[in-house]
N, C-alpha and C positions, 0 to 999 in steps of 0.2 A: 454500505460498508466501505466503498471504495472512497469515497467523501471523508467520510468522518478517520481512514485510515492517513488519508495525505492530507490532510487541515492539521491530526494531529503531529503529525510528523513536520509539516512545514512548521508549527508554531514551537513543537520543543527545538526543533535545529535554530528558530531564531531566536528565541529564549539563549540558547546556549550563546552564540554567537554577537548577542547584547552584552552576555556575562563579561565575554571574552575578551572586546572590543569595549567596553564600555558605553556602548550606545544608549541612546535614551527611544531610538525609531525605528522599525520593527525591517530588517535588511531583509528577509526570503518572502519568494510570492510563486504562488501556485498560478502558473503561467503558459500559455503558449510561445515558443521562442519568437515564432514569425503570426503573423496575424494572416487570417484566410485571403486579405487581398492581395499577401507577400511585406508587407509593412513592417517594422522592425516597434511592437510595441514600447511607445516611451515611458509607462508603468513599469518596464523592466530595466529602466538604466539605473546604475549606482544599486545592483538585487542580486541576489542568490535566485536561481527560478528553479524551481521544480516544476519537470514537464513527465506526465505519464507519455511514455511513447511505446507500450507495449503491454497485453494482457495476455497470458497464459495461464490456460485449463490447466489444472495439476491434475495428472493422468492417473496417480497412482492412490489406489482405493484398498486400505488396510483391512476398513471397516466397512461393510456396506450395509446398513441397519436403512430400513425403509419402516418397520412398525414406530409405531409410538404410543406408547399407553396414555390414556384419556382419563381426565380425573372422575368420570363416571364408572371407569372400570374397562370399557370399550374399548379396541385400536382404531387407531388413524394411519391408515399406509398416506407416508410423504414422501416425495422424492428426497436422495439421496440428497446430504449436501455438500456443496461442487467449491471448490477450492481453489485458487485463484493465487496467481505470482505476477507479479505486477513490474515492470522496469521503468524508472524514474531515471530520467537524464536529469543533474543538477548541474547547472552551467554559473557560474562566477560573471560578472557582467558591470566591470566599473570603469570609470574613465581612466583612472593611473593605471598601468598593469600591475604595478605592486604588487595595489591595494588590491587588486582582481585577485591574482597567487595567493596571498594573505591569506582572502578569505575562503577560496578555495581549499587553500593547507586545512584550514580550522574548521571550513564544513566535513574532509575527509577523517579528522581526527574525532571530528563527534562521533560519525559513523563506529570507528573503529573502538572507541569508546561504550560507543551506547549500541552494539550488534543486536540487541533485543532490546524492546522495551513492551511494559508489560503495567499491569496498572500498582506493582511496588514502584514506580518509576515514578507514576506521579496518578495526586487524585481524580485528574481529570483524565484520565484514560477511559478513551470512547465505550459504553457499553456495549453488549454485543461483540467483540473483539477479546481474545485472549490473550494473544500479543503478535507484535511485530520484530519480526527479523528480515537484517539487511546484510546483504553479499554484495561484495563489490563484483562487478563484473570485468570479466577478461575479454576485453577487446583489443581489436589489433588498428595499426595506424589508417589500413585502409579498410575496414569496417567502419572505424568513428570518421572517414570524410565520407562514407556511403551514405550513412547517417545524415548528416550534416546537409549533404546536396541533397537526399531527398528532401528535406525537411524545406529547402530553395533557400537556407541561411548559410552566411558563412560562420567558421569557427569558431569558436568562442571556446579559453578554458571550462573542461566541465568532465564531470566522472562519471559513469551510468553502475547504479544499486539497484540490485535485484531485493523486493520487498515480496519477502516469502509467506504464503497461505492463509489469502484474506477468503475467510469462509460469508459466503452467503448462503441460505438457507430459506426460502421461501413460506415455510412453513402451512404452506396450501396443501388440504388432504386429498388424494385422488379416488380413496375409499375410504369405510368405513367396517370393521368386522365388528361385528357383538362379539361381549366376553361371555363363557362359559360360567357357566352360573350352576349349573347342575351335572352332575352324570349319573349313571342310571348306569344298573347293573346288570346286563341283562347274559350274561356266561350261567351262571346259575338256574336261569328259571327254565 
């Protein structure tokens, strides 16, 4: 889910972002900022990247249904399923500054635009997904260089969106109960 959650999301903010600009060549890429030797990937110049730099358990459980009825009639106890908030750094990444600002403005404005999206959005919305909502998140100046120096790069314009309650569900049974099929009356006899 998490794949098909930021593919779809990289390709509508660059869909948008062609609209916008008029491009003919697809500007965002699902990216690491720095490459594992510390290397500044060159797939990322002249790009919007989208970098997961963050997964969170969503703690809180409204529901917690573990049976599941079985088209035989039978249950299947599955584990709960676990709920996921995901934080996406989106960094701007061109040689003008502008043209970096620019497109940063207009990736922040899709955002703000498109808070959910859902499959009325568009027909190719991932199955298995309900929808996606995005929060901008509230950092401070010395949080996003915390950021930044962990990551061993330096700064680059960029906004972090919290991508709220990507459900996975493994749908693996850890038991099996038979259904009642009969009762019997046995107060009377």
């Amino acid at each position: 889910m998490l794949k098909k959650a930021l593919q779809f999301t990289s390709d509508m903010l660059s869909q948008f972002l062609a609209n916008k600009f008029g491009l003919d060549e697809k500007k965002v890429l699902l990216n690491n900022i720095i490459d594992a030797d510390g290397s500044l990937p060159q797939v990322n110049q002249n790009k919007v990247i989208i970098s997961l730099i963050n997964i969170e358990k969503e703690t809180a459980k409204p529901f917690y249904v573990r049976q599941q009825k079985l088209p035989n009639g039978n249950f299947a106890d599955i584990n709960p399923t676990e709920r996921y908030n995901l934080d996406l750094l989106i960094t701007s990444n061109f040689d003008d500054y502008l043209e970096t600002l620019g497109f940063l403005n207009a990736t922040i404005l899709f955002f703000q635009v498109n808070a959910t999206l859902d499959a009325s959005f568009s027909a190719a919305f991932p199955a298995g997904l309900s929808k996606l909502e995005f929060e901008i998140e509230k950092i401070s100046y010395y949080q996003m260089h915390n950021l930044w120096s962990a990551m061993g790069a330096k700064y680059q314009p960029s906004v972090i969106y919290k991508l709220r309650l990507i459900t996975i569900q493994g749908n693996e049974p850890d038991a099996f109960t038979g259904a009642v099929l009969q009762t019997s009356n046995t107060a009377g006899a």
